[in-house]
C-alpha positions, 0 to 999 in steps of 0.5 A: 446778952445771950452768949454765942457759940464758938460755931456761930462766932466763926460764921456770924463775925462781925465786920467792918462796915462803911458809911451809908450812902444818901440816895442821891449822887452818892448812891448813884456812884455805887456799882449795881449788883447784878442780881440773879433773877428767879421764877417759881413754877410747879412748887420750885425755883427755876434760875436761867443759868445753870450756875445762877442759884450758886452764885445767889447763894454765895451774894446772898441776896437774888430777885424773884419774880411776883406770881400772877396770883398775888395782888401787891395793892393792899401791901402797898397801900399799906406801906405808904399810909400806916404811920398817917393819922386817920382822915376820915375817908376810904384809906383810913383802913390802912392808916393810924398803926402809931396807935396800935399795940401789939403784946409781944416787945418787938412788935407793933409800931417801932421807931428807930431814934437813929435812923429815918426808918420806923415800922410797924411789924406785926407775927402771923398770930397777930394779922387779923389787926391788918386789913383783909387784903394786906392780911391775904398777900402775907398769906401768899408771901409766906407760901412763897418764903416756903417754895425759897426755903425748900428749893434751897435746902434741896439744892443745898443737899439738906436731907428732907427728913431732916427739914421739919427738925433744923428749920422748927417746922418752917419748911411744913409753914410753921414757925414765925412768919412776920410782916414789917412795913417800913417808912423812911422819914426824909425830913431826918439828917440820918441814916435810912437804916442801919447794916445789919443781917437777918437773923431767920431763913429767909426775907422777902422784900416788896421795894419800889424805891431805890435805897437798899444796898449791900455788901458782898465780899469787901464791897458795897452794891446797889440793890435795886429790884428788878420790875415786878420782882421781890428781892430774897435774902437769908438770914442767920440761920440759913448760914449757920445750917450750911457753913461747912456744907458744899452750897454754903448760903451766904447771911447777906449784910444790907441797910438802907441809903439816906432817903433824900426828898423834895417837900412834898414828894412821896417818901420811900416805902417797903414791906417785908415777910419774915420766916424765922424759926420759933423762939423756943426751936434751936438752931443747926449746923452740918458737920462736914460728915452730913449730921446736925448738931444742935448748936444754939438756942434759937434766942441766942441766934437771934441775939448774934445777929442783932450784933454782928452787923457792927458800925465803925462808929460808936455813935451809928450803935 
């Protein structure tokens, strides 16, 4: 394991983390998260509220409002049918991913033994497997992951000239944007999916399924996304950047409830856009006199974030 910095130690400790809920009476007893809500016009994020993206930057984790332009459908339809054989009919373009191998380890069909979550990730080099239209929303998505990231380093007061540097160019659409569509077995006596923080810049979540929770300060939330909306999140290394800035952005830790449904119900789906940096960039953080340092390798950072998120119980490891 790659070894942390003494600057990622301190901002990326791991915590102490309760048991996942199922989604049933036992989620329903959580307290909902009030979750800020944002639009984005003219290339930027607009909150209501002057406080409002303050206080989304501290709970690490706010919705977004879907623009007109960007059609859900084929993301959706993905989502729902990747893991299922092929049948012979007008679907089949969105199904038979188990089968399909990508050449980096971490991508193509993933299936978590411990939990009743199982993938199919796929980084932007590698899209042209996906449908056109799946392939034309991670496009939209990744633009859009673009406008959060740069509002938020603006609000942060990050200076632009610095930006294509401490990001590895994701803030000019470089680096490495990944789409992972996720399924959630209910047939499995498990965890939905495992706390854990990302370990990039920012993640975008298409979830119409009730499920995700998340823990801000010492508690555990419900986080359902508001109709027609995306949830945000930030990683790793938006917090590391910003930990001794005045806006720190805060790494949000999240899972996902245990998936309870009758035979023959629909079972619950989602899909994600991750903005990461390059394997090869290196990872930043502010002093409190405004410059940068190099503190990681961009493995490393990947690594901690793997880690840091860590169970009460061995056996959930």
């Amino acid at each position: 394991m790659s070894r942390q910095t003494p600057a990622m130690e301190q901002t990326l400790r791991p915590v102490e983390l309760p048991e996942l809920p199922g989604d049933g009476a036992e989620s329903s007893r959580l307290p909902e998260l009030r979750m800020q809500r944002a639009r984005v016009a003219g290339g930027q994020l607009h909150f209501d509220g002057a406080t409002a993206l303050d206080e989304a930057l501290r709970h690490g984790i706010f919705s977004v409002e879907i623009p007109p332009e960007m059609a859900m459908t084929a993301g959706d339809l993905f989502a729902h049918n990747f893991f299922r054989a092929k049948e012979g009919d007008e679907l089949d373009e969105f199904r038979g991913y188990r089968e399909v191998h990508l050449e980096a380890g971490y991508e193509g069909f993933v299936d978590h033994e411990v939990d009743q979550w199982e993938n199919f990730y796929a980084e932007r080099r590698n899209w042209p497997c996906l449908p056109d239209g799946v392939v034309r929303l991670g496009e939209q998505l990744s633009e859009l992951g673009v406008v959060v990231l740069r509002s938020v380093l603006r609000h942060a007061a990050v200076p632009e000239g610095d930006w294509p540097k401490v990001t590895g160019g994701v803030t000019e659409g470089l680096g490495h944007h990944m789409l992972g569509f996720n399924h959630f077995r209910p047939e499995k006596p498990v965890r939905g999916a495992k706390f854990h923080r990302d370990s990039g810049w920012v993640t975008l979540v298409r979830a119409t399924d009730p499920g995700l929770v998340c823990l801000v300060g010492d508690r555990m939330f419900r986080a359902s996304t508001p109709p027609g909306h995306l949830v945000v999140n930030f990683g790793s290394s938006m917090e590391v950047l910003t930990q001794q800035l005045q806006r720190r952005v805060h790494a949000v830790v999240h899972g996902v409830a245990r998936t309870e449904r009758r035979p023959g119900a629909r079972h619950r789906t989602s899909y994600v856009l991750f903005l990461d940096s390059d394997l090869r960039a290196a990872i930043y953080r502010y002093d409190d006199e405004g410059v940068a340092h190099r503190v990681a390798r961009r493995g490393s950072a990947k690594e901690a974030a793997r880690v840091l998120a860590r169970p009460v119980h061995s056996s959930e490891s």
